[in-house]
Structures are given as C-alpha cells and as structure tokens.
TORZA-303551 format. One line per field, with one value per residue (C-alpha): residue number from 1; residue in three letters; x, y, z. Coordinates in nm, 4 decimals. Example, Ala and Ser with C-alpha at 12.3 -4.5 7.8 and 13.67 -1.06 7.14 Angstrom:
n = [1, 2]
res = [ALA, SER]
X = [1.2300, 1.3670]
Y = [-0.4500, -0.1060]
Z = [0.7800, 0.7140]
END
This chain:
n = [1, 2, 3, 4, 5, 6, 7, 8, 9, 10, 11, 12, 13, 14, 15, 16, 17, 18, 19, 20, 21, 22, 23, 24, 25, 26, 27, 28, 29, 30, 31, 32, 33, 34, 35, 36, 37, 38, 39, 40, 41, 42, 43, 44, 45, 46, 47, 48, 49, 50, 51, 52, 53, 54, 55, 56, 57, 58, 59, 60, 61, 62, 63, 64, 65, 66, 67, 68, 69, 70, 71, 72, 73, 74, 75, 76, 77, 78, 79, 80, 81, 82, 83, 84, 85, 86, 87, 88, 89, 90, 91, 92, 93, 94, 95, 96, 97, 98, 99, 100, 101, 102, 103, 104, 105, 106, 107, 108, 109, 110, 111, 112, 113, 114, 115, 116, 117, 118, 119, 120, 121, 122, 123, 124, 125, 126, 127, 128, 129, 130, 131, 132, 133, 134, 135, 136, 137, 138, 139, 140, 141, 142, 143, 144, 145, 146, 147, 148, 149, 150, 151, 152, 153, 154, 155, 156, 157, 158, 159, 160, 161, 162, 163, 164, 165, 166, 167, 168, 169, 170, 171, 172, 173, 174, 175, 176, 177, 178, 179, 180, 181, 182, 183, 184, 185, 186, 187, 188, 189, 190, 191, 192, 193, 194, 195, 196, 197, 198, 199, 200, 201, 202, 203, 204, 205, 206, 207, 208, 209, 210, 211, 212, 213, 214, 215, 216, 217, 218, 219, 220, 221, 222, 223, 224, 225, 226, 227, 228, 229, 230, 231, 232, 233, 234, 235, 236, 237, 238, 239, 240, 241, 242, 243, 244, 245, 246, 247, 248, 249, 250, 251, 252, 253, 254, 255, 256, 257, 258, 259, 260, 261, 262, 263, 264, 265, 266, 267, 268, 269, 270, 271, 272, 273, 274, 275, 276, 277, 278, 279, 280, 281, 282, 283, 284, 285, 286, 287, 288, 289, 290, 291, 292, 293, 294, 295, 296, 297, 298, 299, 300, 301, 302, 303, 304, 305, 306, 307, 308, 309, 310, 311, 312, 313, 314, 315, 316, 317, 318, 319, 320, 321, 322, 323, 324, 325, 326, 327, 328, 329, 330, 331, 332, 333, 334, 335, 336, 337, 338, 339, 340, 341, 342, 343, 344, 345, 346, 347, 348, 349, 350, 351, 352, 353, 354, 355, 356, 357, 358, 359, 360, 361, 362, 363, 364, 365, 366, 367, 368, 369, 370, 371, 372, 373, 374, 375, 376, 377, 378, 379, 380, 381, 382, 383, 384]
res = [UNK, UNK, UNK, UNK, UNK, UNK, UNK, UNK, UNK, UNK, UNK, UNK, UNK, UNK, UNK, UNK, UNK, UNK, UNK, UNK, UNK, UNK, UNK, UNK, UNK, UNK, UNK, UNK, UNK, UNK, UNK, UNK, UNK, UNK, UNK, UNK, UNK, UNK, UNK, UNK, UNK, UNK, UNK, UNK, UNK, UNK, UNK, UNK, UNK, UNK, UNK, UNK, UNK, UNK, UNK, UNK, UNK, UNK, UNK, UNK, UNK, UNK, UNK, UNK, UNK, UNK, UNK, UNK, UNK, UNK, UNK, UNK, UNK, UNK, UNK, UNK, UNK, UNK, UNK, UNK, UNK, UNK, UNK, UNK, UNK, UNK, UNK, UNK, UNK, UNK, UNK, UNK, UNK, UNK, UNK, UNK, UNK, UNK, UNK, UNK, UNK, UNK, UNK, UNK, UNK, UNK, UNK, UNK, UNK, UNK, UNK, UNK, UNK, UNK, UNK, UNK, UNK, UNK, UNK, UNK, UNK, UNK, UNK, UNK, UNK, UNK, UNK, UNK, UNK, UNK, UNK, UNK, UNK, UNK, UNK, UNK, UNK, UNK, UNK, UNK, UNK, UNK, UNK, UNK, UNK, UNK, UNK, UNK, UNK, UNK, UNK, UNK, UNK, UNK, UNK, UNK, UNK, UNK, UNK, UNK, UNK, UNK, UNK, UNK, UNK, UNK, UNK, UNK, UNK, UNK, UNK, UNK, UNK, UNK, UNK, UNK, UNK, UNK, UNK, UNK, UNK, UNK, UNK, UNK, UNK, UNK, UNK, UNK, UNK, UNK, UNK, UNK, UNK, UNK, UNK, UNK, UNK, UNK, UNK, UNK, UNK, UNK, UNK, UNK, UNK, UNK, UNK, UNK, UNK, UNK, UNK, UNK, UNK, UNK, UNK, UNK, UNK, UNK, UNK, UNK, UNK, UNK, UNK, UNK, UNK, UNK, UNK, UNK, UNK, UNK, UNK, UNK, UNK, UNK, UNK, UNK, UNK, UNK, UNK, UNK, UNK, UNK, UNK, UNK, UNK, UNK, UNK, UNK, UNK, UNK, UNK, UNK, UNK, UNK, UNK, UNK, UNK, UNK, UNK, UNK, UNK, UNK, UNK, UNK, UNK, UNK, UNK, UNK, UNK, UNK, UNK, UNK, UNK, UNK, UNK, UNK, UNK, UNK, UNK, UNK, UNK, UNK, UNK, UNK, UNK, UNK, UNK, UNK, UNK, UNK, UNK, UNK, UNK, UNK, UNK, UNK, UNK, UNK, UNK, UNK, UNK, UNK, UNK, UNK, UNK, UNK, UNK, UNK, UNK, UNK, UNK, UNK, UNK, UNK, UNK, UNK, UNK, UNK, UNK, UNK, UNK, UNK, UNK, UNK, UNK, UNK, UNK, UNK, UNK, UNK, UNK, UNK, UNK, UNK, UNK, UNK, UNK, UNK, UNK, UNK, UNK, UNK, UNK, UNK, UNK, UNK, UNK, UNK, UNK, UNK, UNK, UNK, UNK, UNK, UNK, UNK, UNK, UNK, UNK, UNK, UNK, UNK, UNK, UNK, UNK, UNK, UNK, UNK, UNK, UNK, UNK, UNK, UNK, UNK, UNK, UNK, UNK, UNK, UNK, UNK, UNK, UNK, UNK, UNK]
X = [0.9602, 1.1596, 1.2425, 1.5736, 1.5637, 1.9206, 2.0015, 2.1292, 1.8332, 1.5975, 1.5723, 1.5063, 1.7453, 2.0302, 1.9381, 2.0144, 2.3342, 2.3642, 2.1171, 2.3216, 2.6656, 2.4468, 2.3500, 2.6733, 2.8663, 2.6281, 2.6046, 3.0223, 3.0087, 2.7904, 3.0172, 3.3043, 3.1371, 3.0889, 3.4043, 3.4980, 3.2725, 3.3437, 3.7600, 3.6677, 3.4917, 3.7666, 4.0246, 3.8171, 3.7067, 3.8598, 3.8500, 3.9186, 3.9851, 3.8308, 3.9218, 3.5922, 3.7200, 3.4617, 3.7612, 3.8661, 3.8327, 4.0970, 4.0613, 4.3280, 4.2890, 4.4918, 4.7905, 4.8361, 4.8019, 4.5989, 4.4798, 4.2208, 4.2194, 3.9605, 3.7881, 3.4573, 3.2335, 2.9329, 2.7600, 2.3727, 2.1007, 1.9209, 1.5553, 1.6505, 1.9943, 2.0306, 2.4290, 2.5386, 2.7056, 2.5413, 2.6559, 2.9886, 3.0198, 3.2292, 3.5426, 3.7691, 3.5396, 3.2507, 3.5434, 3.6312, 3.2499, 3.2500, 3.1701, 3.1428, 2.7979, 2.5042, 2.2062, 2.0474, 2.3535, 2.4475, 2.7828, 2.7641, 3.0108, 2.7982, 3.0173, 3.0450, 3.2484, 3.4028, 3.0124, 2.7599, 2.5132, 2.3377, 2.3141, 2.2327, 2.4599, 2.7306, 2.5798, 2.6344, 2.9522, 3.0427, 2.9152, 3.1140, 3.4119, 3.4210, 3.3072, 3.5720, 3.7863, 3.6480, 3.6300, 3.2219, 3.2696, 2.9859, 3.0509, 3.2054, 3.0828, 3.4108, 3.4330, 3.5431, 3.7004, 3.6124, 3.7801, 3.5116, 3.6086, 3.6038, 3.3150, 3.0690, 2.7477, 2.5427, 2.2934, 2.5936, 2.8013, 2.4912, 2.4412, 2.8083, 2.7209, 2.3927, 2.5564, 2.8230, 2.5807, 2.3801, 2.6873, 2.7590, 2.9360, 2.9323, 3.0857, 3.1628, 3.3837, 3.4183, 3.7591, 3.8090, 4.0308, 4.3148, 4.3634, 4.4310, 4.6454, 4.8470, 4.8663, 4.9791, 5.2237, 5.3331, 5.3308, 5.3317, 5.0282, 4.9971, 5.2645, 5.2214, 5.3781, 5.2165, 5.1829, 4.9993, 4.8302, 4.6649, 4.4914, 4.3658, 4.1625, 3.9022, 3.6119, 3.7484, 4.0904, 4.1267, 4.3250, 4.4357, 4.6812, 4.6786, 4.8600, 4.7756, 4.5483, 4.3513, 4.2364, 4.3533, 4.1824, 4.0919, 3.9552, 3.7618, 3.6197, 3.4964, 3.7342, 3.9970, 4.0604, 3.7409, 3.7377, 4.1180, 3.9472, 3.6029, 3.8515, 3.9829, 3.7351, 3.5587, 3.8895, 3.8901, 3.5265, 3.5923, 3.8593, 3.8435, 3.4637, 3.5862, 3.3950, 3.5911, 3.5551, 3.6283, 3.8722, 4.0635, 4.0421, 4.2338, 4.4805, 4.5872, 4.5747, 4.8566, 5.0566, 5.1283, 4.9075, 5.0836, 5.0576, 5.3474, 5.5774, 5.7981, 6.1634, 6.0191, 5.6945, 5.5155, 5.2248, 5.0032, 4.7693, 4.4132, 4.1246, 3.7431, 3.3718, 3.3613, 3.0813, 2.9645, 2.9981, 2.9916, 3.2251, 3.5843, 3.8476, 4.2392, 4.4160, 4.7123, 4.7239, 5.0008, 5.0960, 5.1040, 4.7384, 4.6174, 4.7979, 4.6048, 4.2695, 4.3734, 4.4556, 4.1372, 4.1046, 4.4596, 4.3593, 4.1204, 4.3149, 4.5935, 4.3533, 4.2086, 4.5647, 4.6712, 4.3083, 4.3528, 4.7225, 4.5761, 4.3577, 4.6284, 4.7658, 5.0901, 5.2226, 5.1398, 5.2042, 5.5756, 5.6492, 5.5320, 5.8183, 6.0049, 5.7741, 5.6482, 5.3132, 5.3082, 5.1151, 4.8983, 4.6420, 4.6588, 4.6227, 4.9956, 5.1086, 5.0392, 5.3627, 5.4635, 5.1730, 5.4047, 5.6885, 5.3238, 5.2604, 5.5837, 5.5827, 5.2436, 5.3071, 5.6886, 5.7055, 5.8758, 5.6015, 5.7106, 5.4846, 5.4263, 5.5115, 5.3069, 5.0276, 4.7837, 4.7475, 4.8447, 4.4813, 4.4349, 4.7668, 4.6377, 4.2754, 4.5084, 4.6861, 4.3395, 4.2455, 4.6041, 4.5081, 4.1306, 4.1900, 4.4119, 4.2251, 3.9233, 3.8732, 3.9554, 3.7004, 3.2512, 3.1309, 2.7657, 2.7535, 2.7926, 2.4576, 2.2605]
Y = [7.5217, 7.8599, 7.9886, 8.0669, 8.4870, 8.5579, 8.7213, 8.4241, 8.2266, 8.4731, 8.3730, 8.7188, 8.9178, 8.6331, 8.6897, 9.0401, 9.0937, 8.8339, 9.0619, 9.4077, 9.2070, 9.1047, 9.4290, 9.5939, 9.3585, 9.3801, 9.8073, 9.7661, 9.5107, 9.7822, 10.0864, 9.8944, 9.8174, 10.1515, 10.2995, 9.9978, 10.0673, 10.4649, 10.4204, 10.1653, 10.3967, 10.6330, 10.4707, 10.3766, 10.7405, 11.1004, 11.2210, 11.6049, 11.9250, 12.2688, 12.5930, 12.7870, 13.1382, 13.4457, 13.5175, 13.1851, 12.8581, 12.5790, 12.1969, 11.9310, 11.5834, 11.3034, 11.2452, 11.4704, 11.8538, 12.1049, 12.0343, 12.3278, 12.7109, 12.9246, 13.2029, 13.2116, 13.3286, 13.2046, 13.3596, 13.2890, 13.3809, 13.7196, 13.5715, 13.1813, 13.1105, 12.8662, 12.9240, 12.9196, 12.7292, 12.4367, 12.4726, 12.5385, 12.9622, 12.8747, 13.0161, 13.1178, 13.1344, 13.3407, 13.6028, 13.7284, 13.8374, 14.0282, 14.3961, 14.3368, 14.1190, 14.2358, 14.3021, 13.9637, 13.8120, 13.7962, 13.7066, 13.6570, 13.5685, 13.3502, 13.3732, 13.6773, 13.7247, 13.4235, 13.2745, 13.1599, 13.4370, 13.2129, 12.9246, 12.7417, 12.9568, 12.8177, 12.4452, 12.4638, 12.5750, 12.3533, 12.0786, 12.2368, 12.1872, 11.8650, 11.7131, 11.8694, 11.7213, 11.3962, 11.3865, 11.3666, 11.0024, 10.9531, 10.5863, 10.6822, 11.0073, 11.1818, 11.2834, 11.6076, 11.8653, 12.1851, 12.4916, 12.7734, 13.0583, 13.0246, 13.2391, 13.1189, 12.9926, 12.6923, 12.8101, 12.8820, 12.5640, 12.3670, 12.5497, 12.4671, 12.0957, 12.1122, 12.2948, 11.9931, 11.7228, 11.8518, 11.8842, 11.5652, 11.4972, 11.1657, 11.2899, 11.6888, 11.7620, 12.1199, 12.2351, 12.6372, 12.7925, 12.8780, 12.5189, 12.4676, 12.7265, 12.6229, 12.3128, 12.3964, 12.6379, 12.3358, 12.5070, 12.2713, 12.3014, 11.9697, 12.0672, 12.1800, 12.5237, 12.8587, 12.8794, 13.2046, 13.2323, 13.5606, 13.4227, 13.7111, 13.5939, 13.7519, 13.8176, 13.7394, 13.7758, 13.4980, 13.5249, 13.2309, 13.1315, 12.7966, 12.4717, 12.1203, 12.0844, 12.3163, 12.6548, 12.8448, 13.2156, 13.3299, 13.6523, 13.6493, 13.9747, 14.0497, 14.3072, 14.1368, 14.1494, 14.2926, 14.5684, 14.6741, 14.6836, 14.8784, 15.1443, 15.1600, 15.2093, 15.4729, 15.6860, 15.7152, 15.7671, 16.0728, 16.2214, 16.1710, 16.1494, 15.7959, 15.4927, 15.1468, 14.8167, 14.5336, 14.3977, 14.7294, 14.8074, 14.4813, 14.5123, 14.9110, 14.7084, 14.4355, 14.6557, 14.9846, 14.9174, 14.8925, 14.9345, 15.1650, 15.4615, 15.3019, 15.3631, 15.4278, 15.5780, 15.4198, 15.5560, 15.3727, 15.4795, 15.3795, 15.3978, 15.3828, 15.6041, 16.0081, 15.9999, 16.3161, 16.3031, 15.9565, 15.9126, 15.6487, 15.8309, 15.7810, 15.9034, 15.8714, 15.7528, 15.7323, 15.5038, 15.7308, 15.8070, 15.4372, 15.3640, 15.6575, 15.4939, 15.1912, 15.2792, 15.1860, 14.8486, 14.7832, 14.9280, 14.6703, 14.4042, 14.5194, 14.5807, 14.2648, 14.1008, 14.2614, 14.1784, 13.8540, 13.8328, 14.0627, 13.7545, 13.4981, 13.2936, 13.3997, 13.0899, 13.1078, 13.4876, 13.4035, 13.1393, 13.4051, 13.5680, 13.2999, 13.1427, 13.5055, 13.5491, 13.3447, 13.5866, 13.3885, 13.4613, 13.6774, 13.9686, 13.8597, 13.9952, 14.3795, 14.5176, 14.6915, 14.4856, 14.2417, 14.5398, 14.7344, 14.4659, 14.3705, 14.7110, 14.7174, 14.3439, 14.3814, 14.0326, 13.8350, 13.8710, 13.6300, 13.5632, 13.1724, 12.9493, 13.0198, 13.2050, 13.2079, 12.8068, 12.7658, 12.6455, 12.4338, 12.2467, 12.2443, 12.0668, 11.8398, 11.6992, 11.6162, 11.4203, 11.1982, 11.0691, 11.1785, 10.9437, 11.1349, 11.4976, 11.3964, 11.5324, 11.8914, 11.8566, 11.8839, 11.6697, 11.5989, 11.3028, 11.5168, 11.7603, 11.3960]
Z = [6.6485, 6.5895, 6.2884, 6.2330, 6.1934, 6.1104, 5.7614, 5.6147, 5.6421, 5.4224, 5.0962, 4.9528, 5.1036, 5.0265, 4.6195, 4.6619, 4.6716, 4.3472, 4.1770, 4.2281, 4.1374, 3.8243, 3.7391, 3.8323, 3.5720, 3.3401, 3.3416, 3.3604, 3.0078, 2.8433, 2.9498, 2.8459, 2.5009, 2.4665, 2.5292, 2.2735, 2.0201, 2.0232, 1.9905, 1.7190, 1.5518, 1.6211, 1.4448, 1.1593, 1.1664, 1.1172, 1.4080, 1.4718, 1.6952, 1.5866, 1.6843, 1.6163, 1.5616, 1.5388, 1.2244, 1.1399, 1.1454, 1.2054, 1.1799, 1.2849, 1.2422, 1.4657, 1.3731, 1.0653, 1.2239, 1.0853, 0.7680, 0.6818, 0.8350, 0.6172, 0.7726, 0.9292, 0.6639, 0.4747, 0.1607, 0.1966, -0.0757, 0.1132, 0.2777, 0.2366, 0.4293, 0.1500, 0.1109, -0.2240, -0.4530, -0.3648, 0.0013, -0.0969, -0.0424, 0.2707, 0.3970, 0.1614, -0.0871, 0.0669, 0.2011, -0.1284, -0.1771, 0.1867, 0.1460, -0.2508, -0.2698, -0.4725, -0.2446, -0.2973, -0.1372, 0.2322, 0.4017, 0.7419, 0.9792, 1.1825, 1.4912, 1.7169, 2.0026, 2.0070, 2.0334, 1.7684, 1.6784, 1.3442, 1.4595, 1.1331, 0.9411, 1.1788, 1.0981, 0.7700, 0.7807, 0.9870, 0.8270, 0.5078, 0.7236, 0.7823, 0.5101, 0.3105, 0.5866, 0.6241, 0.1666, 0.2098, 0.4093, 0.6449, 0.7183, 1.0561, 1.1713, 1.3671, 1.7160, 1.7983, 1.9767, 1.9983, 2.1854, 2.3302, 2.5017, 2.8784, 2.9829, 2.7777, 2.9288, 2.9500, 2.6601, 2.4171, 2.4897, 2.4013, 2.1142, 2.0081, 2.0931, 1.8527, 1.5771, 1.5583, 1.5893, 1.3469, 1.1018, 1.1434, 1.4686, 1.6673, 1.9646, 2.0856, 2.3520, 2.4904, 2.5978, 2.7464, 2.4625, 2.7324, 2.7937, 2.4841, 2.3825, 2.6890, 2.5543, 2.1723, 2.3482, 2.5373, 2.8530, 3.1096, 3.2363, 3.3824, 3.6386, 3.9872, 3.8602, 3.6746, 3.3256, 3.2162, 2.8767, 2.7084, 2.3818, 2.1648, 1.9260, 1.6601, 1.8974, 2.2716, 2.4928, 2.6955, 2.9784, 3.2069, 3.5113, 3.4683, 3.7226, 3.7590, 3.4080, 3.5748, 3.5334, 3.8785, 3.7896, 3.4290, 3.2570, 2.9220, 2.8030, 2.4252, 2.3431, 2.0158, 1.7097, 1.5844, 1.8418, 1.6868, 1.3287, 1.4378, 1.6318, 1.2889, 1.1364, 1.3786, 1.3434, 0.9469, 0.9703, 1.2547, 1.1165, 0.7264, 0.6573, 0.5278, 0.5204, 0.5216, 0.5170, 0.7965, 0.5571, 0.4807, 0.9155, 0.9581, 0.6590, 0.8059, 1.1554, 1.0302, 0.8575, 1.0682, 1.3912, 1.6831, 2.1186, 2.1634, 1.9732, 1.7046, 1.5972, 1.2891, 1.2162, 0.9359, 0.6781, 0.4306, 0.1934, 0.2568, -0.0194, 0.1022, 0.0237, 0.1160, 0.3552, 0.2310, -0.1586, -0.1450, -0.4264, -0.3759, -0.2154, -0.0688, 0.1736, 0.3838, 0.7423, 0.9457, 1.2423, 1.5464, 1.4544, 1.4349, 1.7496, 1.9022, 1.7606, 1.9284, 2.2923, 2.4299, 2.3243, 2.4288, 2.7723, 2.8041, 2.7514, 2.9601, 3.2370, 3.2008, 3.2424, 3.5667, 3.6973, 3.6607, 3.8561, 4.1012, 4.1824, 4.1616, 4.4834, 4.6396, 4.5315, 4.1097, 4.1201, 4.2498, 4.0187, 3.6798, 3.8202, 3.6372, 3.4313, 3.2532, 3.0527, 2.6870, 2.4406, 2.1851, 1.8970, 1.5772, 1.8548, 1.9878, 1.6707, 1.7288, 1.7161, 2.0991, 2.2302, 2.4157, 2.5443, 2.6487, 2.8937, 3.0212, 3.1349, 3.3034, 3.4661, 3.5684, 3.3906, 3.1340, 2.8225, 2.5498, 2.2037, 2.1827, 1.8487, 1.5524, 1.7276, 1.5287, 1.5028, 1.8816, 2.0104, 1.7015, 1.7986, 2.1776, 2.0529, 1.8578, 2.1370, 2.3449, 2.0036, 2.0909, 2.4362, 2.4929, 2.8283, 2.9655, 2.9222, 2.9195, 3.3139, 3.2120, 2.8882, 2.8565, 2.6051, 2.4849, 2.7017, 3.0354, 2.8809, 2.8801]
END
C-alpha cells in the first residue's frame, strides 16, 4: 500500500503553519501591550521635550508649553563632582557663581558644542531638571524628547540616551534640532515643498533644507554663540590688555554686536582685569570694533548657508525662491545678521517667532502625536 506523499498528509508540516500564526499573534498581543502599557503610563505621567542647549536648557511638558528654561550650568565641589546644595546648584542658580567661585568650587557647563563633554555633570543636571519638572514624582518615570544637533555621532547620541535614563527617563527619543525648529516655526515641513531653517544656537549652527518630514541636505558646524563671545573676548584681550569674562563677552555681544554697519554706531563701557597690572579696569568699546571682532564667525556661518543650497535639488532651491530662509536661535538675534545673508543668498531671510524657544516648541509638538513623528525620531528602543 502507498502512502499518500502530498503536503497535506504530513502531520508535522500541517502543525506548522498553526505554530507561526500562534507565535505571530502572540508577539502582536505583547507589542500591542506594550505600546498600551507605555501611553498608559504616558498619560498618568509627565511626559516632556528638552532642548539640551550647550547655553541653556528648555523643558516643555504636553499640553502646557515650556515650563522651565535655566541655563546649562552646574556648580560641583572641586575633586568630588558632588554638586552643591544638596544637588540643587543647577541652572539659574549655579550661573550667578560662574567666573565668581572660590577655588574649591567648580561650574561647569557640562555641554559643549551642542554635545555632552561631562557626562555625569550633564546627569545630574538633568536629573535636576526634571524632577523639578515632574515635583520629585517618580511613580511614572516620563518619556522624553530630546533635540541633538544633526551631526552628532553614534557615540554622543548614546551618551544623550544614557544621561536621560540615568536621570530618570523611561523612554528617550532623539530628534535632529532642525526638525524641530522647523516644526516650532511651523514651517511646513511635512509638505512636498522647501522649508529652510538656520538654528544658531549656543555651541552649533544648524542648517537644514527640509521637505516631506525629511531632512533633504543639512550643514551643522560648531561655530555659535560661544564662538561670538570668545571673538569677544580675544579682541579686548588684543587690543586692551583686558581680560573678560564669558558672561561680560555675551552681554557686549547683545547689546552693540552686530553683522553689518549700523545707522547708528553704538559704544558701551566694559569693566574686566589689566592683563599686565592685573588690577580691575574699564574701558570703552564701540560697535564698529566688535563687529570687526566678529566677522569671522559670521563668515562661517554664512558660508555654511550657501554650502548647503549649493547642494540643494533644482526643485527645493526654486521653491526658497518663495519660501525664503527662517532664521532661528538666540544667534537670529544679532542685529544685521539676517540683511548679511539676504544679501549673500539673493533670498527672502526672515527671523522665526520667539527664537530662542523655537526648538523647545518643535520637541513639544512630537510629545502631542508621538505616532505620527515617530518615523523621523531615534529612540532608546532603536539602540536595543
């Protein structure tokens, strides 16, 4: 008598195909659990965006906006890192001690171009953060967003991912900072049209032609901010034998730096340490001289703006022609900067909103519909 050979007949290769169904219902019920579970937790949670600035830090929470921008600064006990004030010499409170700190006191700004230098410095600051955020409740730990600049690499987005874990994070998700200035700008971004963002920040320019929730061609180089402030300083050093502080650079920087000759020339009297006698000294500086010290700087970002259309499709390049370049960061600011480079791009240069809280918004809006973003973001469960 035959046997009967045909696929049917075979016991073990009939269970099969019940065993993968099995196994793919069963690994479907767990994902959906999860993704349950996690916007249970959400809502019972505080769940928040972060714009980790190498100046300053902002937190948003859903549905209520920013609710804390202090700077980036932490005040540490020299040879512990034990931050003081029982962890509380954060922000705000650590800045007024920068440049003015006895020698058995450090502040460090933990970040540095736009990427963590300490990273447990930048932990406990963090942590700070959010549990002055969250009101010290740990029940639900909150997920979060967190906006790096673009050209960071692998080894400093998982540091970013560690340092918020360790502060207390459930969940991280990564989004590139242009992104999300595009989307606090609200560009739209998620249309099959050019939007063109140039985010300077503290300790990067980020620079991004953007279509489709996509980035089409970016530039991110580590000239800012900070880079304005040390030309500052360099010049008074140079050409008055006068040492200043960071805080002084950026205070000259705000109130007579600019890109390009004003109607009205403007002075200010600056007060600092003779480098030779080493006694306290003024002087007065003048803004044609601090827009000298910062020509290079502003090169470099300029540069680094028409290198990035130069590398634009035909297509995105024509529609800048109407769409123009949206200027954003406490960099936008710098008076002349935006007339400076509507004359080197030919375009339409406008300064965005509220700049300096523009990629705070944009993280804020990824909190409201994770779903929907959630292509264009990294998160820690992507590293696994």
């Amino acid at each position: 008598m035959r046997c009967d050979a045909s696929p049917a007949a075979s016991p073990c290769r009939a269970a099969q195909p019940a065993a993968a169904v099995f196994t793919e219902c069963r690994g479907r019920a767990e994902r959906d659990a999860v993704v349950f579970l996690d916007s249970l937790f959400g809502w019972l949670g505080v769940d928040m965006g972060i714009d980790l600035g190498t100046c300053n830090t902002l937190v948003c929470v859903r549905g209520e906006g920013i609710v804390l921008n202090e700077p980036s600064v932490v005040a540490v006990r020299k040879g512990t890192n034990r931050v003081l004030q029982n962890g509380n010499a954060v922000g705000v409170v650590a800045k007024e001690m920068l440049g003015k700190s006895p020698g058995s006191i450090s502040v460090i700004r933990p970040l540095k171009n736009g990427v963590i230098a300490d990273f447990d410095i930048t932990e406990a600051m963090l942590s700070y953060f959010i549990r002055k955020v969250t009101g010290g409740n740990r029940l639900v730990r909150p997920r979060v967003v967190i906006a790096v600049p673009s050209g960071i690499t692998a080894v400093e987005k998982r540091a970013v991912y560690n340092s918020a874990e360790r502060a207390g994070a459930r969940r991280v998700y990564l989004v590139q900072e242009p992104m999300a200035a595009g989307i606090g700008a609200g560009l739209p971004i998620a249309e099959p049209t050019a939007s063109m963002i140039v985010d300077i920040g503290g300790g990067t320019t980020e620079v991004a032609i953007m279509s489709l929730a996509d980035v089409s061609v970016s530039d991110s180089i580590r000239v800012a901010g900070d880079e304005l402030d040390d030309a500052i300083i360099n010049h008074m050093k140079r050409t008055y034998n006068m040492h200043i502080g960071p805080q002084t650079a950026e205070q000259i920087k705000i109130e007579i730096g600019s890109a390009c000759q004003l109607n009205e020339e403007l002075t200010r009297e600056v007060r600092g340490r003779d480098m030779i006698s080493g006694l306290p000294r003024k002087t007065v500086v003048t803004s044609q001289e601090i827009r000298e010290a910062l020509k290079e700087p502003v090169s470099q970002i300029i540069e680094a703006v028409t290198r990035t259309l130069e590398r634009a499709e035909p297509e995105l390049a024509a529609d800048l022609v109407d769409n123009g370049v949206h200027l954003a960061g406490g960099g936008a600011l710098l008076r002349g900067l935006r007339q400076v480079l509507a004359d080197a791009t030919g375009l339409e240069v406008r300064i965005v909103d509220d700049p300096l809280s523009c990629v705070a918004r944009g993280t804020s809006v990824y909190l409201e519909n994770l779903s929907r973003w959630k292509d264009t973001m990294e998160s820690d469960e992507d590293e696994a």
